[in-house]
C-alpha positions in Angstrom: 0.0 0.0 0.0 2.8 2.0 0.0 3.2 3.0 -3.5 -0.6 3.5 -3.9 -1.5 6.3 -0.7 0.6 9.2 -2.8 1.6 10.6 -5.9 4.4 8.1 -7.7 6.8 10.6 -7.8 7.5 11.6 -4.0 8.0 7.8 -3.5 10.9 7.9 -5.8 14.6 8.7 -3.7 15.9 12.2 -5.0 19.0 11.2 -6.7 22.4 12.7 -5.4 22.3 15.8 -8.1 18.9 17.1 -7.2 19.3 16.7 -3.6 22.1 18.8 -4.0 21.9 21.2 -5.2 18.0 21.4 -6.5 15.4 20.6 -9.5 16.3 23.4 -11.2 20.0 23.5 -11.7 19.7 19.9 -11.5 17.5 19.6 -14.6 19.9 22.5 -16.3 22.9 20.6 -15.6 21.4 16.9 -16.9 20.5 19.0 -20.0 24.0 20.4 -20.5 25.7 17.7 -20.3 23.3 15.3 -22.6 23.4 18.4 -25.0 27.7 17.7 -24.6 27.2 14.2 -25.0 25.4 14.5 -27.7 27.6 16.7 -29.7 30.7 14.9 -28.8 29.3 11.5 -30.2 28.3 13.5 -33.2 31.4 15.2 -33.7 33.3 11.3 -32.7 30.4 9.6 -35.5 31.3 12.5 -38.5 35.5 12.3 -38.1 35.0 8.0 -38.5 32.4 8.4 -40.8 34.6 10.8 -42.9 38.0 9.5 -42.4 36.9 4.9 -42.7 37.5 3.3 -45.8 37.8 -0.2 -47.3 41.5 -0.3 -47.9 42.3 1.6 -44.5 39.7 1.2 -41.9 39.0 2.7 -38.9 39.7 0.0 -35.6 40.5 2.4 -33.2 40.7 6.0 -31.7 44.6 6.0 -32.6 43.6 5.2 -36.1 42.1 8.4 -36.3 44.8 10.4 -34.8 47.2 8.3 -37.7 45.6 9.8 -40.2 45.4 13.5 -38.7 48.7 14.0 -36.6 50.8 10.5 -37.7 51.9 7.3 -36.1 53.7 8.8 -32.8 50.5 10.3 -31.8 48.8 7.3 -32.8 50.8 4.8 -30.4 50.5 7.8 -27.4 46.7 7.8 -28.0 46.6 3.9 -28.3 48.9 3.7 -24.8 46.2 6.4 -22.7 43.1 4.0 -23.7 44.8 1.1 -22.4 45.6 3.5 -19.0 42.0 4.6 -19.2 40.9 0.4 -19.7 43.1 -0.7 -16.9 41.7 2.5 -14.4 38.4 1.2 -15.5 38.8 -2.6 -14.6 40.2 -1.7 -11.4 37.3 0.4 -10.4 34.8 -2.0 -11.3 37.2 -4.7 -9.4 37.2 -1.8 -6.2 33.4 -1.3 -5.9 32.5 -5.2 -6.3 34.6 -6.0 -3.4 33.6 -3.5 -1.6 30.1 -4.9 -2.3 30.6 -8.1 -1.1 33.1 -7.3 1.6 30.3 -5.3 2.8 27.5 -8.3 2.4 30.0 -10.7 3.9 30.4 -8.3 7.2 34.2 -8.2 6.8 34.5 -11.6 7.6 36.8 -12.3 4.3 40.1 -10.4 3.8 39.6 -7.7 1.7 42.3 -8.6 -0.8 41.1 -12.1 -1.0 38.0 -10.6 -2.1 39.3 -8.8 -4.7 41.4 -11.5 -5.9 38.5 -13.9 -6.5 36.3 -10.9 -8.1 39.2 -10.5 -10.6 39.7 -14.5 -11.3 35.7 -14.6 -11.6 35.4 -11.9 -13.9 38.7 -13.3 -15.9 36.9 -16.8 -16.0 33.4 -14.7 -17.3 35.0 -12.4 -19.4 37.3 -15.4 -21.7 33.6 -16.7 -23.3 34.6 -16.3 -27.0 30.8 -15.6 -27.8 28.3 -14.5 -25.9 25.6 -16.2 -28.9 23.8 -18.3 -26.9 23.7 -16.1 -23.7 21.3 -13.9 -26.3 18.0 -15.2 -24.2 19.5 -14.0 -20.9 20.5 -10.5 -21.5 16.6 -10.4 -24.1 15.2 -11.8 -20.3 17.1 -9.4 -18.2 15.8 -6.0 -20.5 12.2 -7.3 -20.2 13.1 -7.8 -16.1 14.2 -4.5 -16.0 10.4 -3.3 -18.4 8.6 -5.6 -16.0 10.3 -3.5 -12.6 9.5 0.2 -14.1 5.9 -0.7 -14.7 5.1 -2.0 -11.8 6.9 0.6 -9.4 5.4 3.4 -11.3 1.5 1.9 -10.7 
């Protein structure tokens, strides 16, 4: 009966922005920076779309910078995304642990944790294709449908 005694919307937590600093700079500063997203993806989409071809194609972000500023910058580019790749696995391996550290009540080392987080997600992430895992991520986005309709009612 909870959902159903008020409006939907003061059932739903404030996220972090708005109970920050407010719905009206919060809105403002969502719209900036989907309007920035949006022109950087753009501006990303026309250099690739402008600068592929069949005889030299486009794999990579270094690829791009070949083309423009030659192959030094294109090995300096190619050495920050796999920086930028390695700071983003070991985020993702901090914040599981910390998860399940947390679930666990501390009663696991904290390095062992994150030492079987980063053999599990080695072990996961070596599947060659993820073809007949299709029905499972199809099952999860209808999940997900299901959980947005029913919270909103």
């Amino acid at each position: 009966m909870l959902f159903f005694d008020k409006p939907w919307l003061t059932c739903l937590p404030p996220s972090y922005v708005f109970a920050s600093v407010g719905y009206g700079p919060g809105i403002a500063l969502y719209i900036i920076f989907g309007l920035f997203a949006a022109f950087s993806g753009y501006a990303i989409w026309r250099v690739f779309c402008g600068l592929d071809s069949s005889r030299y194609p486009m794999m990579s972000f270094g690829d791009t910078f070949f083309r423009v500023f030659g192959k030094r910058t294109r090995h300096f580019i190619n050495v920050l995304q796999s920086i930028q790749q390695f700071c983003t696995v070991a985020v993702l391996i901090l914040g599981n642990s910390t998860v399940i550290a947390q679930i666990a009540s501390e009663k696991i080392c904290f390095i062992a944790v994150m030492i079987i987080v980063m053999v599990v997600g080695m072990l996961v992430g070596s599947i060659r294709s993820l073809q007949r895992l299709g029905w499972l991520c199809n099952a999860s986005v209808w999940c997900n449908v299901i959980n947005f309709i029913i919270m909103s009612v």
